[in-house]
C-alpha positions in Angstrom: 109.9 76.3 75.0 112.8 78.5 76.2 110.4 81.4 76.9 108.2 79.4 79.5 110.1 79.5 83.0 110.8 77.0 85.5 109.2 76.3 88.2 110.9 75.9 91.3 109.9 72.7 93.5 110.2 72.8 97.4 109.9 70.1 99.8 108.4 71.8 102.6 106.8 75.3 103.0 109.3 77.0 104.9 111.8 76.9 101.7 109.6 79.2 100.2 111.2 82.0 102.2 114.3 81.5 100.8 113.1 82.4 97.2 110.3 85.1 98.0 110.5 88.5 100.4 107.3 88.6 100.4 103.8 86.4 100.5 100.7 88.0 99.6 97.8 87.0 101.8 95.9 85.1 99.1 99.2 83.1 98.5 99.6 82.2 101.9 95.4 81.1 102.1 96.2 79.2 99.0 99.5 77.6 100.2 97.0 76.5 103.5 95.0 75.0 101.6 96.7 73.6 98.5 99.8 72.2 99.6 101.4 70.1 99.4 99.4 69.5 95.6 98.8 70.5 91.9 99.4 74.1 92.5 102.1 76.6 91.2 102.0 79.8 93.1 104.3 82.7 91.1 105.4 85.3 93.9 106.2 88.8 93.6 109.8 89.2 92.5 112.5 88.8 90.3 112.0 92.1 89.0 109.0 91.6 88.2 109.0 88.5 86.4 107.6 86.3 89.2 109.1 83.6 91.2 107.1 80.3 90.4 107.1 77.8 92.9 105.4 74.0 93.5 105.5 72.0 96.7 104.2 68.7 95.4 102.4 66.2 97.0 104.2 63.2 96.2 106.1 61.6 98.9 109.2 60.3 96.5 109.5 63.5 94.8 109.9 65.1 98.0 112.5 62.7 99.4 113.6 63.5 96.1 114.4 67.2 96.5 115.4 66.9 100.2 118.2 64.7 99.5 119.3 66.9 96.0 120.4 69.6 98.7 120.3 72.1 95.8 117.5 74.3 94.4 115.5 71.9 92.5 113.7 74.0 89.2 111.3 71.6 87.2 109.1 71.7 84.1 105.9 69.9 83.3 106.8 66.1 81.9 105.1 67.0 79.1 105.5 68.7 76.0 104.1 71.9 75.4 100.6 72.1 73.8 100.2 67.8 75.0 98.0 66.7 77.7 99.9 65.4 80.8 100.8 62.0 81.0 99.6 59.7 83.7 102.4 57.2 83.7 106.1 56.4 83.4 105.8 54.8 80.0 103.5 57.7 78.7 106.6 60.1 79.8 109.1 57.9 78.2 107.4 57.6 74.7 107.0 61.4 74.6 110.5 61.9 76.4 112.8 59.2 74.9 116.0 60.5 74.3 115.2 63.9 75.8 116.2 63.1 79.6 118.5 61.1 81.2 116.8 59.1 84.1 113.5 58.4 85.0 112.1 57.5 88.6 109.4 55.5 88.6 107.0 56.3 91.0 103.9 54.8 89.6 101.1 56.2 87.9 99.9 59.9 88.7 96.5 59.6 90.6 95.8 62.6 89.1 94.1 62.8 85.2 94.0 66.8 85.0 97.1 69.6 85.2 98.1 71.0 87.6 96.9 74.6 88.4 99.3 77.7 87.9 98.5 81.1 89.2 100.1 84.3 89.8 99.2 86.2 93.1 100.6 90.1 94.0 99.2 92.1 96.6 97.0 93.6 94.4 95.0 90.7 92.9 95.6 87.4 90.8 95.9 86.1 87.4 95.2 82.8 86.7 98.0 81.2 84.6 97.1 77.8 83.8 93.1 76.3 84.8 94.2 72.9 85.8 92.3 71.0 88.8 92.0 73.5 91.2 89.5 75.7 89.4 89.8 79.3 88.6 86.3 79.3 91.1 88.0 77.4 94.0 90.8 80.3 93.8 88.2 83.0 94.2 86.5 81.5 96.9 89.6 82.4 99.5 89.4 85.7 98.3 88.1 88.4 100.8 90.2 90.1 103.6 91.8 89.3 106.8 92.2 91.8 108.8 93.8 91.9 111.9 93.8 94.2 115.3 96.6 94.6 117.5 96.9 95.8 121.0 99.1 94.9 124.1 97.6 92.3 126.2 94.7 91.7 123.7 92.4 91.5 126.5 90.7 95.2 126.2 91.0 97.1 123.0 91.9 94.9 120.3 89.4 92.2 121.4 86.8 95.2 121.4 88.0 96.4 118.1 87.3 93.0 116.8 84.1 92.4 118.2 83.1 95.8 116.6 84.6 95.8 113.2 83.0 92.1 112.4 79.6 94.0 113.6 79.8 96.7 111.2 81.2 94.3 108.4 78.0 92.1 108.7 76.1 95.4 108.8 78.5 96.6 105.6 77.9 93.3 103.9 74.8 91.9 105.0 76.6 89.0 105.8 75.3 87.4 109.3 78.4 88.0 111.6 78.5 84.1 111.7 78.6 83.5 107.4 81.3 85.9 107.2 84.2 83.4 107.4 82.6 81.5 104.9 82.2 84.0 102.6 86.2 84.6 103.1 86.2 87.6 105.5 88.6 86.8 108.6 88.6 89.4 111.8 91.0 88.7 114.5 93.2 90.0 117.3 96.2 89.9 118.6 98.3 91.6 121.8 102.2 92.3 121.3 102.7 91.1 125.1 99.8 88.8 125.4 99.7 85.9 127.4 98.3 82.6 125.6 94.5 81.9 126.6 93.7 84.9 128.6 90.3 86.3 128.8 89.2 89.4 127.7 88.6 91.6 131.3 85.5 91.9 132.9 84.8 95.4 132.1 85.3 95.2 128.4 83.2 92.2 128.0 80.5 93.8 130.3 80.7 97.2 127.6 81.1 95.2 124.4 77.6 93.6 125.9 76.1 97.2 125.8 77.0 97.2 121.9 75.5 93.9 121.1 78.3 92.2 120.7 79.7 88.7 122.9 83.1 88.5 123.7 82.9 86.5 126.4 84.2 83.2 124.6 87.5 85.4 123.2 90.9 84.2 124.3 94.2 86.3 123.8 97.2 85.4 121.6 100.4 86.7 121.4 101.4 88.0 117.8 102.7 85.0 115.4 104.5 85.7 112.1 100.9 83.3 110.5 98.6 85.8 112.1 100.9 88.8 110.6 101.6 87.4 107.1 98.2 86.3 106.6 96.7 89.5 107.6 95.7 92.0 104.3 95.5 95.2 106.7 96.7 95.5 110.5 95.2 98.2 112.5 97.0 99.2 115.7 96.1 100.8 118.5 99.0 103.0 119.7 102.5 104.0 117.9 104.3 101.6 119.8 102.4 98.7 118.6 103.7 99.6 115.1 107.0 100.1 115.8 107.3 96.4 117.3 105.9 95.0 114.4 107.6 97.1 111.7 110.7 96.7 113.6 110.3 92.7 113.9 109.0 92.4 110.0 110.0 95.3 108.0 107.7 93.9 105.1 105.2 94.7 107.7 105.6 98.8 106.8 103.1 98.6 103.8 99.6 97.1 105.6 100.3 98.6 109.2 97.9 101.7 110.2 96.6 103.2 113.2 93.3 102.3 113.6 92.9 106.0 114.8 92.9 108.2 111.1 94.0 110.9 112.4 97.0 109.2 114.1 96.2 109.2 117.7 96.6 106.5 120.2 94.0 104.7 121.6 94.7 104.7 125.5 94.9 101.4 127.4 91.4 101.4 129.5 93.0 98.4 131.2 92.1 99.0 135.6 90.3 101.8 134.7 86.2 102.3 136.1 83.3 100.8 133.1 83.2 104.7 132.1 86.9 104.4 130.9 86.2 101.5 129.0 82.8 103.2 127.2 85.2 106.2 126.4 87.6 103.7 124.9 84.5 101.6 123.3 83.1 104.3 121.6 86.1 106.1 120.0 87.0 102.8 118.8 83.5 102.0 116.6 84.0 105.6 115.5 87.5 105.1 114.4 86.0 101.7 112.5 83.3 103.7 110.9 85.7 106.2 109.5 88.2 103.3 108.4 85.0 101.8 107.2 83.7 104.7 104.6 87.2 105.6 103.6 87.7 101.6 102.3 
């Protein structure tokens, strides 16, 4: 039907960003574990209207829109209200006369649709229940949520270690289910050096609070860890400023972790004391964050 848009097919993920400004952080969990496959993600955009697009699995179909050089938009091979067909012949009889060329890629190993949903920032709407189940969806919602410091080797590590405490405590999840249960907590540094440990005095404090940080190794900030994040907490200005100033689509889910818009001084060199100053106005800045979500 005229009124049922196209989708448009991509044959890698990066081509997504030329279509969409902006991924929502279910979309990108979906596109990680979906694709390539029988899934139609709509984006925000297009004034509204969405902007649907597939990267399929099949190898051909690819090639297919590599080679084509062009943005490839693509219906079902179906007719609307008929099941999908499972083979070339099956797409000629209902086709014949409709299209111009087939390629004959064999039969699909698939016997069920493919799945279409819609994804915005603020939630989902499933479009069209096809193999990947409306329940399979809803099992990579929860949050990510992401903290940011310099070297991520003091206070974003800490912040971690903390927030994932008072989650569990929150959710009476055990701090180990909560990734299965589709809560993420993770940390980043805006200067940090790949595989450093956290220092000495912040794993000795974080010990004080319960909490074992002895296996955590730093990370510099990746546009993955960013994108995928659904709120970033920061520890000073500065920190937002870089990443706002990197990825303006940043702007919307970057905070202070302090409410009151403070910045958390850098304990790093100081005595243990500096760092169980640092420690505790860190948990209370999580509490607050905490009752105010």
């Amino acid at each position: 039907p005229r009124e049922k848009p196209l989708s448009i097919h991509v044959a890698y993920v990066g081509e997504v960003y030329r279509y969409v400004e902006e991924i929502p952080p279910l979309a990108r969990r979906l596109m990680d574990k979906y694709w390539p496959g029988p899934l139609t993600i709509v984006f925000p955009g297009n004034a509204g209207a969405g902007v649907g697009i597939r990267f399929p699995a099949n190898k051909l179909a690819q090639d297919f829109i590599r080679l084509a050089e062009v943005p490839v938009a693509a219906p079902s091979a179906n007719l609307a209200g008929y099941p999908p067909p499972e083979s070339p012949e099956q797409v000629l009889k209902a086709l014949d006369g409709k299209i111009d060329v087939l390629i004959d890629a064999g039969r699909t190993p698939l016997k069920q649709s493919s799945t279409v949903v819609r994804v915005t920032p603020k939630g989902w709407r499933l479009l069209r229940e096809g193999i990947i189940t409306r329940q399979m969806i809803a099992a990579l919602e929860g949050e990510t949520v992401l903290f940011v410091c310099t070297g991520n080797s003091c206070r974003s590590p800490m912040a971690e270690a903390l927030y994932r405490k008072a989650l569990a405590e929150k959710t009476g999840i055990k701090p180990g289910e909560l990734e299965k249960k589709g809560y993420r907590v993770v940390s980043t540094g805006t200067a940090a050096i790949q595989g450093g440990r956290a220092s000495a005095a912040a794993i000795r404090v974080m010990s004080e609070y319960g909490c074992d940080i002895n296996n955590h190794r730093a990370q510099p900030v990746r546009a993955e860890l960013v994108e995928s994040a659904d709120k970033i907490y920061v520890m000073a200005a500065l920190h937002k400023k870089i990443l706002v100033e990197w990825m303006p689509a940043l702007e919307k889910k970057v905070f202070l972790l302090d409410p009151d818009g403070r910045d958390i001084e850098d304990p790093i060199g100081g005595p243990p004391d500096q760092y169980r100053r640092c420690a505790a106005r860190i948990q209370g800045c999580i509490q607050r964050v905490m009752e105010e979500s």
